[in-house]
N, C-alpha and C positions, 0 to 999 in steps of 0.2 A: 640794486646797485648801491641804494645807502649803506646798508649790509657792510660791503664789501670795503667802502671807502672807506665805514668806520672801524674794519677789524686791521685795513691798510693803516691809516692814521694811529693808531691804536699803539702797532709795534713799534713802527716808524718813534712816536713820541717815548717810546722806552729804551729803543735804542739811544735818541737823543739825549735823553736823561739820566744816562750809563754814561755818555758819553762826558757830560756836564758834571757829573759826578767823578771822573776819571780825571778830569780835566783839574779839579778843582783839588783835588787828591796829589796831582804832578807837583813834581819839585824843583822843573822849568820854566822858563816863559810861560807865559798865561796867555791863551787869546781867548778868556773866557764866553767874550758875548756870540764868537760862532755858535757852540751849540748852545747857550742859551736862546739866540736866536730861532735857532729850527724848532727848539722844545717848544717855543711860543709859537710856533707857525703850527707845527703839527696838531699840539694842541687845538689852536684854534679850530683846522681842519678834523679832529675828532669831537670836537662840541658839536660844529656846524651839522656833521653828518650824525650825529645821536641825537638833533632834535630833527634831522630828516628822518631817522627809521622811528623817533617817539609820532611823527605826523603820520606816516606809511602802517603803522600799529594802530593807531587812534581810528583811521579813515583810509579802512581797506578795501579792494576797490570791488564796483557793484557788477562790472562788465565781464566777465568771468566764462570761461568754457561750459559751464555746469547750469551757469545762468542766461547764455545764451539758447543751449538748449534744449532750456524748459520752457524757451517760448513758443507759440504756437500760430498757427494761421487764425485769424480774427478774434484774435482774443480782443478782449475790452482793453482803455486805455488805462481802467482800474488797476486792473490785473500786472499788466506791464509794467505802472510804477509798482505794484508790492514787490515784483521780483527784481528790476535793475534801479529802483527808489524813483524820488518823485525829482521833473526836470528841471532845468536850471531857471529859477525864477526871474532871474536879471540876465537878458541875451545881450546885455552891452557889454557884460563882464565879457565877454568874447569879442568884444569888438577889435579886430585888427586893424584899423585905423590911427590909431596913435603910435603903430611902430614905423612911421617914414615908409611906407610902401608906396610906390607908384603902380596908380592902377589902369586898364587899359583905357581908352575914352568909351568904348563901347559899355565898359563897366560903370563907370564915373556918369556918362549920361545918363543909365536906365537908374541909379538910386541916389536920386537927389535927397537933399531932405531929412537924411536921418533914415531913409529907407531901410527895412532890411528884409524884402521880397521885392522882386520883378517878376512879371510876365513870361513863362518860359519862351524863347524862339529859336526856331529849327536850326541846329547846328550845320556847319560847312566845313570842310576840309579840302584844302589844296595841296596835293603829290606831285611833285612835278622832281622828274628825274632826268638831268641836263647832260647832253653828249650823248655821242655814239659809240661804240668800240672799236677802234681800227682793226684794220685785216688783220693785220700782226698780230694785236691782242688778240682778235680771233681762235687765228692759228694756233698760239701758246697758251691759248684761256688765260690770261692774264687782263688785270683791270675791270670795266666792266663787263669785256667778253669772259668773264671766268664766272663758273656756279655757285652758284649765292653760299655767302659763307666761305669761300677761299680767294683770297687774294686782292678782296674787295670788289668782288664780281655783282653779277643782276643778275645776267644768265637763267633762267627757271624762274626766277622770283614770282610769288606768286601772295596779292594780299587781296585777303578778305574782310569784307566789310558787312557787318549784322546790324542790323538795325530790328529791333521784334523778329517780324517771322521775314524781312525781309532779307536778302543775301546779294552780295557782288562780291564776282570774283573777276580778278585784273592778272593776270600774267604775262611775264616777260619773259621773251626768247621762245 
């Protein structure tokens, strides 16, 4: 994407610079600082994106189709850093806490502290699907009398739930 913005910015600032040049060439009115202005903006945005593709060049990335895989069932933890490099030494560098998130209470109670593992506990899910179909919908398959996928129907709906080697299945209609 740096790539792109820098080959975008790139034209963008020669058109403007054409333009500034043309401008300055005229034998009219002046309103010089329009495209002096864009030349400065586009520029700016053609630096900013050639020190993103000089970072994107520098520091390319470890996670890769080729490097996925080459990895294998129980390899060592040796092994794994040679081929996607070694992990991130400071896990605060990730801390999403200083972006203003609100987090659920159930989150907020289990890591007090500077936490950054809990206890895993068994997950729940509630489905709960409100109303009936009137006759009429019925009749016309329309609303939730109508077949999953048309008309905002339920009709057939049918969800499965995996858990391991466990299975539920729930159907409707």
């Amino acid at each position: 994407m740096a790539y792109l913005i820098l080959i975008i910015c790139a034209v963008y600032s020669l058109l403007w610079a054409a333009g500034l040049v043309f401008s300055l060439r005229s034998d009219g009115p002046k309103a010089i600082w329009i495209p002096a202005l864009g030349l400065v903006l586009f520029l700016a945005g053609t630096a900013s994106s050639a020190v993103s593709v000089q970072n994107a060049i520098s520091n390319p990335p470890q996670l890769t189709a080729e490097n996925y895989l080459a990895l294998k069932a129980e390899m060592a933890p040796t092994d794994v850093a040679g081929i996607l490099g070694q992990p991130v030494s400071n896990p605060e560098a990730y801390d999403i806490s200083s972006y203003s998130l609100t987090y659920p209470r159930e989150v907020t109670s289990r890591l007090r502290g500077g936490a950054l593992e809990a206890e895993a506990r068994d997950a729940t899910m509630v489905l709960r699907i409100e109303g009936e179909p009137s006759r009429a919908n019925l009749r016309r398959g329309e609303g939730l009398g109508a077949p999953v996928g048309e008309r905002n129907g339920l009709m057939g709906l049918e969800i499965t739930l995996i858990e391991n080697e466990n299975t539920a299945v729930f159907k409707e209609g």
